[in-house]
C-alpha positions as CSV (number, residue, x, y, z in Angstrom):
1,X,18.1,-50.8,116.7
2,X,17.0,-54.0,115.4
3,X,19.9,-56.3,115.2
4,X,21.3,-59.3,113.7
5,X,23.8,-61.6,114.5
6,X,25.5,-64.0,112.1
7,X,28.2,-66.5,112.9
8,X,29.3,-69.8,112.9
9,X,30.1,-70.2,116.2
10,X,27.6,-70.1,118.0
11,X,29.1,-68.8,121.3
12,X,30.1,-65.9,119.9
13,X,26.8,-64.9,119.1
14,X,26.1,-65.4,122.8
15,X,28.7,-62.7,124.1
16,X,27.4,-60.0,122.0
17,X,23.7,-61.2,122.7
18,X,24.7,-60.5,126.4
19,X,26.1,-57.6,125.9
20,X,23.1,-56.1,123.7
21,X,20.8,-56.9,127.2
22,X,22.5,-54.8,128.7
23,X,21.7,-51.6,126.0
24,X,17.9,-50.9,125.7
25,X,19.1,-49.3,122.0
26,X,20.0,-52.6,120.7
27,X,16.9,-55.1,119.6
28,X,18.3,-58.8,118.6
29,X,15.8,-59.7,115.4
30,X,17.6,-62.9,114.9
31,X,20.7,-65.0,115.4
32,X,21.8,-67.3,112.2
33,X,24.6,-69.7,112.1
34,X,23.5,-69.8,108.3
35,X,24.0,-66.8,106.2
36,X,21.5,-68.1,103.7
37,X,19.5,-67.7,106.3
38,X,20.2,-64.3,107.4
39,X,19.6,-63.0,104.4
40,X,16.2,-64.4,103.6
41,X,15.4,-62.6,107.3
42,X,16.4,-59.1,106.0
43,X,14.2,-59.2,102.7
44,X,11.3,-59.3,104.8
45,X,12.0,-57.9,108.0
46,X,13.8,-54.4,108.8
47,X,17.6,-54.6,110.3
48,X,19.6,-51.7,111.0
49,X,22.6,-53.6,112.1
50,X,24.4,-56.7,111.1
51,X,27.0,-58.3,112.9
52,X,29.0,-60.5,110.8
53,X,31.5,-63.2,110.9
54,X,33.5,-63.0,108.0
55,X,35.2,-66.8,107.7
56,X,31.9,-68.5,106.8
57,X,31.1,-71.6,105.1
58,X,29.0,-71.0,102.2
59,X,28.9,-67.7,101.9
60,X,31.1,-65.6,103.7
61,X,30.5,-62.3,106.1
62,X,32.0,-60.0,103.3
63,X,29.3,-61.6,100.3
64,X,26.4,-61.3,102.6
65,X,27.2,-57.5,103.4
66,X,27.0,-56.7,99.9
67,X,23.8,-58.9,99.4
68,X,22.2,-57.0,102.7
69,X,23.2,-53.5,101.3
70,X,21.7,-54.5,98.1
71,X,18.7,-54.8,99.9
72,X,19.1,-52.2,102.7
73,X,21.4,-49.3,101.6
74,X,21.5,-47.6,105.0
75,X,22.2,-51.0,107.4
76,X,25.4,-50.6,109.9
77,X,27.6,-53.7,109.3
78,X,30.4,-54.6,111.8
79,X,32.2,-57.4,110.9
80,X,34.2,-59.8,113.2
81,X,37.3,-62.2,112.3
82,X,39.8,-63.6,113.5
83,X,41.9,-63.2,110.5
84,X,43.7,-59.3,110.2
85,X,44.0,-60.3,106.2
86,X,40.4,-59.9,105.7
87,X,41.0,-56.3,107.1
88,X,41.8,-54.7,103.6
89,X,39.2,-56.3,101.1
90,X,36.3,-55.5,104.6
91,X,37.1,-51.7,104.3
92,X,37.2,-51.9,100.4
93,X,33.4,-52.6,100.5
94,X,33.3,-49.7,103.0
95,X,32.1,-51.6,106.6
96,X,31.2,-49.4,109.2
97,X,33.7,-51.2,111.6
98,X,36.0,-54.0,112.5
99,X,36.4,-56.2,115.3
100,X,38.8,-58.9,116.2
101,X,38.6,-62.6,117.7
102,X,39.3,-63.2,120.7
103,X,37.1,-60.4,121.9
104,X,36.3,-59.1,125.8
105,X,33.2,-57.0,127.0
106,X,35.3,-53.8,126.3
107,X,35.4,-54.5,122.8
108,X,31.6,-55.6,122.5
109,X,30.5,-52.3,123.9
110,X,32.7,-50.3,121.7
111,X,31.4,-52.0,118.6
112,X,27.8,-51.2,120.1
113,X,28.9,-47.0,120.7
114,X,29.9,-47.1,117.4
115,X,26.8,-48.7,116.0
116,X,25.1,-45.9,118.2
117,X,26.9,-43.3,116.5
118,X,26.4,-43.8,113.2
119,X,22.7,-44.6,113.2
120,X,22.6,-41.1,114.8
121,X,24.7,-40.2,111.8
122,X,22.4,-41.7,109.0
123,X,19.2,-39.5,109.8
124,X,17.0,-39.2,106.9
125,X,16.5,-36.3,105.0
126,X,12.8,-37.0,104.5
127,X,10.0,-37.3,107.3
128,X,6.4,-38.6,106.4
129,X,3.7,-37.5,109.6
130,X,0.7,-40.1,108.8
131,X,-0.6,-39.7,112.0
132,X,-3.6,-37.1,111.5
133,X,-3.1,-35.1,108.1
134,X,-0.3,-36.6,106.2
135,X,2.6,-34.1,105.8
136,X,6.0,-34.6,104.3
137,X,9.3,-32.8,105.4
138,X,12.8,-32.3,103.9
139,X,15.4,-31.1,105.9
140,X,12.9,-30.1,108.6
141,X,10.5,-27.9,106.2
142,X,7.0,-28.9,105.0
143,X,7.2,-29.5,101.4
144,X,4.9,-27.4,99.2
145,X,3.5,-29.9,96.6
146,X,2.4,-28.9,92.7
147,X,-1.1,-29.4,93.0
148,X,-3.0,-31.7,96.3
149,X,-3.2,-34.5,93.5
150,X,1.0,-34.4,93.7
151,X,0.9,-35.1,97.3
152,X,-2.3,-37.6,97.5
153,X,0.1,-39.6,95.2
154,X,2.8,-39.7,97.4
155,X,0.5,-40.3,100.8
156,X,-1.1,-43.4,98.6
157,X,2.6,-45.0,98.4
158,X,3.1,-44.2,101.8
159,X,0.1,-46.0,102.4
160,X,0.7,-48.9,100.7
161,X,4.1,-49.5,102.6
162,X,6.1,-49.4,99.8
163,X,4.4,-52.0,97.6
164,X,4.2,-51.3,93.9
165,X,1.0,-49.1,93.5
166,X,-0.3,-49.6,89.5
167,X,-2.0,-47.1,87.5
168,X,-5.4,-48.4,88.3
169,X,-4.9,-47.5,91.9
170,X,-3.8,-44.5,91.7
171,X,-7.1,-43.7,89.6
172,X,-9.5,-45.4,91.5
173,X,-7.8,-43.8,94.6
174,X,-7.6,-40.1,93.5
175,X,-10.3,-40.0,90.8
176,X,-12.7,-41.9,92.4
177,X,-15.5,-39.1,91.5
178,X,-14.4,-38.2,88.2
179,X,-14.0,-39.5,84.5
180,X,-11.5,-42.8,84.4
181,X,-11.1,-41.4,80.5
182,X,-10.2,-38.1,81.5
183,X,-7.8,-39.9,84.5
184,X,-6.4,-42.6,82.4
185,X,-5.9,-39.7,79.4
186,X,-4.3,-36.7,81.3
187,X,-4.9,-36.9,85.4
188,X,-2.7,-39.4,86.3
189,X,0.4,-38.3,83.6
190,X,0.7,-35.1,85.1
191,X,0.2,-35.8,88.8
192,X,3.3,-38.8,88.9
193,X,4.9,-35.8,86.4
194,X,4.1,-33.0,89.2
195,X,5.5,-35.1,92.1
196,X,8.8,-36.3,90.3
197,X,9.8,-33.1,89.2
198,X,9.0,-31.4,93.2
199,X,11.4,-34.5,94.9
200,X,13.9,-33.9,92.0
201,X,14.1,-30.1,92.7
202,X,14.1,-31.2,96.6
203,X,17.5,-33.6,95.6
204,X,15.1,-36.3,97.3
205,X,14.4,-38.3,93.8
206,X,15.8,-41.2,95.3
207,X,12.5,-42.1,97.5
208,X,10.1,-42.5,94.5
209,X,10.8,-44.9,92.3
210,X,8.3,-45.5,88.8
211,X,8.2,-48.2,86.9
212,X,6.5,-49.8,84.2
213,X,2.4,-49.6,84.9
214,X,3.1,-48.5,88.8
215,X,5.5,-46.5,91.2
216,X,6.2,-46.7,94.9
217,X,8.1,-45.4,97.5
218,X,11.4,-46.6,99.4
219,X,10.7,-47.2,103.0
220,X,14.1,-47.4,103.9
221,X,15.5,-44.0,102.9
222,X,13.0,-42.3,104.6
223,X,11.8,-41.6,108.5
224,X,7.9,-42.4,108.9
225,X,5.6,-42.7,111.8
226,X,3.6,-45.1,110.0
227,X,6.4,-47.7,108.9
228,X,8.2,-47.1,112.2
229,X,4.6,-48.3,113.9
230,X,4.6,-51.4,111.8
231,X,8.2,-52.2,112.5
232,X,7.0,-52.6,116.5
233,X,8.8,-49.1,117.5
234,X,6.4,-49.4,120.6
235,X,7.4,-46.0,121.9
236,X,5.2,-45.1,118.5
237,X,2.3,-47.0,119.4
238,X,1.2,-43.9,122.0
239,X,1.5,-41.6,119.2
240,X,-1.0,-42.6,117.3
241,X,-4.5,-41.3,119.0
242,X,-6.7,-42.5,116.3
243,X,-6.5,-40.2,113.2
244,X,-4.3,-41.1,110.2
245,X,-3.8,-38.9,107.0
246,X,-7.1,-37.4,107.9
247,X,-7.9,-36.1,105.0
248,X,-7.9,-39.1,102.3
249,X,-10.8,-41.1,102.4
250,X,-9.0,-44.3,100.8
251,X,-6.7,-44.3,104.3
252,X,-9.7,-44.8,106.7
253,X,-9.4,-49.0,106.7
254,X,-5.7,-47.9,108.1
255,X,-7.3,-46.6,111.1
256,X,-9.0,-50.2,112.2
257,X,-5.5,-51.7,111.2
258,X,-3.4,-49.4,113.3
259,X,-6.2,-49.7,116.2
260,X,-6.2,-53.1,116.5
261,X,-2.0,-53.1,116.5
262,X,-1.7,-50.6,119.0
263,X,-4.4,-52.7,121.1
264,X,-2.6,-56.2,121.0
265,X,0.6,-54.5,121.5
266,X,-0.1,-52.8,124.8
267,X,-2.5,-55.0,125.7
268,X,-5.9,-53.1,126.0
């Protein structure tokens, strides 16, 4: 679980840090005395669990939890205080948990068997398999697509790790053979049509998002081999044996890039 700590004393930071070596489950990302700081870690980096002080300069514990959850519906914040009066408005904004200075080992491991527990809790709905033909699940059952355009759509978005993917993309990518006029005219207009109507039927609209010229998909509401591979999941590393959605052309420089990962992470 990649974690991160954020306090202005530092030495609390240390307990928990101690504590967290002691739980292979637990990953510390970073450790910020600045939530400013914090913050600019979680736009560009994956964290599934914030620790939190809430009597901050600056900014305090209970601002940045919004501002993360902005940014990452499903992280697990815990906050810690020393002040029960914070208590009321920190459940308001629905935190996952509470914990209260001065704080022992016992403590520190039950805040980290809760964190356990929920991210157990929070599993996703939707599975992507990139990792030989590209496949997508809901609720454990392969979803039947449209038309193979409808899905293409949705394995290019994968693909693109959840990056805007514009309208010339999607064309040069799926219509690479065929007419751009006829694409640009009808092809493309029905195939984003095709796949928003299957993940709205699904209840999964949520993971698609279009907007003007371009559409992409939201990582973080979804379970994927591929983006769990780039986040350093090294147990996923020795799942991937060298084919990745198989049958797309466009997804074969993915191979070299996944490769060469997989090669510098476990040293071969």
């Amino acid at each position: 679980m990649k974690t991160i700590l954020v306090d202005d004393m530092m030495l609390d930071m240390q307990l928990f840090e101690l504590k967290c070596a002691d739980m292979a489950d637990f990953e510390i990302v970073g450790k910020f005395t600045d939530p400013m700081q914090a913050l600019a870690y979680a736009r560009d980096n994956r964290v599934d669990f914030a620790l939190l002080d809430i009597d901050m300069p600056g900014m305090t514990g209970l601002e940045l939890a919004k501002a993360l959850r902005d940014i990452r519906p499903d992280v697990i914040v815990v906050f810690v205080t020393a002040h029960p009066k914070f208590a009321v408005e920190a459940l308001r904004m629905k935190a996952d948990y509470m914990v209260f200075k001065p704080f022992d080992r016992d403590d520190i491991a039950d805040v980290l068997q809760r964190a356990q527990l929920l991210q157990s809790r929070q599993k996703k709905r939707v599975q992507l398999h990139t990792f030989g033909p590209f496949e997508m699940l809901v609720d454990g059952r392969p979803v039947r697509f449209r038309s193979a355009k409808a899905k293409e759509l949705m394995a290019l978005c994968v693909f693109r790790e959840g990056n805007s993917v514009s309208i010339h993309d999607i064309i040069e990518a799926l219509w690479e053979n065929e007419s751009p006029v006829h694409a640009e005219n009808t092809g493309y207009r029905r195939t984003i049509k095709e796949l928003t109507d299957t993940l709205r039927h699904l209840g999964v609209s949520d993971i698609f998002v279009r907007e003007r010229g371009s559409c992409r998909v939201r990582p973080e509401v979804v379970d994927c081999d591929y983006f769990d591979f780039l986040s350093g999941k090294q147990e996923i590393y020795y799942l991937f044996q060298g084919e990745f959605m198989s049958q797309y052309a466009w997804a074969e420089p993915g191979i070299y890039k996944l490769c060469e990962k997989k090669a510098n992470a476990l040293g071969q």
